[in-house]
C-alpha positions, 0 to 999 in steps of 0.5 A: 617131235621135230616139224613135218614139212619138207623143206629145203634145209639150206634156204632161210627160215625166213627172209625179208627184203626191203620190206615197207608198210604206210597205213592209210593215215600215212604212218609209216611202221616200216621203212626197208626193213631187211632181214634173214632168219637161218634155219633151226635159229632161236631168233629175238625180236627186240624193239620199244613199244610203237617201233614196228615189230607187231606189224614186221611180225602181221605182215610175216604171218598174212595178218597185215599187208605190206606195202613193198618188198618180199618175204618168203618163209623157207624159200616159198615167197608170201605173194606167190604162194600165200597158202604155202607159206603159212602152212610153216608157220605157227604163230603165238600172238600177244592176246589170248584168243581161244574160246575160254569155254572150250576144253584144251584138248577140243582146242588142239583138236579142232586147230588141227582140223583147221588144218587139215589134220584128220582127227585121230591124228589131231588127237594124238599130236593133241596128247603130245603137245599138252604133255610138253605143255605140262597141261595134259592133267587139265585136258578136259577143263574148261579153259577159262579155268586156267591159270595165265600161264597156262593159258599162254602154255596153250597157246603155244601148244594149239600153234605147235599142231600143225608141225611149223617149221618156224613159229613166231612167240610175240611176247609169249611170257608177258604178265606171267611171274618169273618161275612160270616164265621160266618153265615156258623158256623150258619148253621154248628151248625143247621145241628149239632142240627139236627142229623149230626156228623161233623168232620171239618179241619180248620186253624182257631182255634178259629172256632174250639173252637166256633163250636166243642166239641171234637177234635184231633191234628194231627202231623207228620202222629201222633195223638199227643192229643185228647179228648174234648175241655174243657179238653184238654184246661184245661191242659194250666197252663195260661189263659187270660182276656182282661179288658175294663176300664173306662177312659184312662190308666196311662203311667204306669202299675202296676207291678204284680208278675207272670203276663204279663200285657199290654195296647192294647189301652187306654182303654183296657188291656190284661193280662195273668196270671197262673190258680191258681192264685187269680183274686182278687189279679189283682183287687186290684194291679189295683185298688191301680193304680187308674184303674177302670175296667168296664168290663172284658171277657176271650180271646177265643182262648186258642186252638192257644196256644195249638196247637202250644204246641203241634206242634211247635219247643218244640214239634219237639225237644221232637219227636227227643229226644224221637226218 
């Protein structure tokens, strides 16, 4: 079910100006990060450990309090109106934080009650939202009896009972394997579909490319690129293919000028090559080697090498030439 709040549809999901925050010990987590989230978007946060994001996201959600700057959240500005708010946003945290001997559905409940939700209303949104969750069937277990997944599953569910126009994931598939990550990006892009802006932190940064539209790094307390995917992915002068190939592979591969070209198994090649360049031209040099491709897909996760662009040594060197 899409959010109930009624909000202006044409002001930012979240916006954020010149925002800072020092701790008393003198570090400072953010310096002048600015930033906007439109309405509806699938938003990923994307940054190394220790480069400011938990606090971006403490400040948003009024665990943390900033130093300097504005955030408003749908138009109603953090300071003004902190109650106002809130009462759009839902967030997932990192750690898991509800009372494992409670059952699930006393979870959902009893956060909507928090809220101000009257029970019978709690509970129907209960229902809904476990369902969506895939965790209707274990309503009334104990939730230490859950499995990971479906503890974060949980969580998602309880944040999604207050209607949030936007809520904020903070690595929600962190520890959990790969099938049960990609049911939770199932339901991620069915809460997206149904209205919800999604800002999602995550460490793998293929999830982001699968899940989001726009997205913004962040390095040092800096945003250092933002904008959508596609563009930003679009600045990377190399892109990859991986080739599945009938029969095995020569001992020897062609040599072909300006790409790396290597043999992951006997019937499978990776390679890398510049943008401009003629994919025909890698056709051919395989073809004169007696390689027949059967098929071929693009490497998805060309955010990595962004990212590490942007926030490895290279990107460290440029901050301290340009200091």
């Amino acid at each position: 079910m899409a959010p109930q709040n009624s909000v202006p549809s044409h002001v930012p999901a979240l916006s954020i100006t010149g925002l800072r925050k020092i701790y008393d010990n003198g570090v400072e987590a953010l310096k002048g990060v600015s930033l906007q989230v439109n309405p509806g978007d699938f938003f990923a946060l994307l940054g190394p450990n220790g480069a400011g994001k938990s606090t971006l996201i403490g400040v948003v959600s009024s665990l943390v309090n900033k130093s300097a700057g504005e955030v408003s959240v749908f138009g109603v500005d953090l300071d003004r109106d902190r109650d106002g708010a809130m009462r759009l946003l839902g967030l997932v945290p990192q750690e898991i934080n509800f009372n494992m001997f409670e059952k699930p559905l006393d979870i959902c409940v009893n956060y909507g009650g928090f809220y101000g939700i009257p029970r019978a209303e709690a509970l129907v949104r209960a229902e809904e939202e476990l369902k969506r969750a895939q965790l209707w069937e274990k309503a009334q277990m104990m939730s230490r009896t859950l499995s990971g997944g479906m503890k974060r599953r949980l969580m998602i569910a309880r944040a999604m009972m207050t209607r949030p126009r936007l809520l904020i994931l903070d690595e929600p598939t962190a520890g959990v394997d790969i099938e049960i990550r990609r049911g939770m990006w199932k339901t991620l892009k069915e809460i997206n579909a149904a209205g919800t802006t999604i800002i999602l932190t995550t460490h793998y940064l293929e999830e982001a490319e699968s899940l989001c539209r726009n997205l913004a790094i962040i390095d040092h307390g800096k945003i250092v690129e933002q904008g959508p995917m596609r563009t930003l992915l679009a600045k990377l002068d190399v892109e990859g293919f991986l080739f599945d190939i009938d029969g095995e592979l020569p001992q020897q591969l062609p040599a072909i000028e300006g790409t790396t070209l290597i043999a992951t198994d006997n019937h499978t090649l990776d390679l890398d090559m510049p943008r401009a360049m003629d994919l025909n031209r890698v056709f051919a040099a395989l073809n004169d080697a007696g390689i027949r491709v059967r098929s071929m897909r693009t490497k998805s996760n060309r955010l990595e090498e962004l990212f590490v662009r942007l926030t490895g040594d290279e990107a460290a060197a440029r901050r301290e030439q340009a200091a």
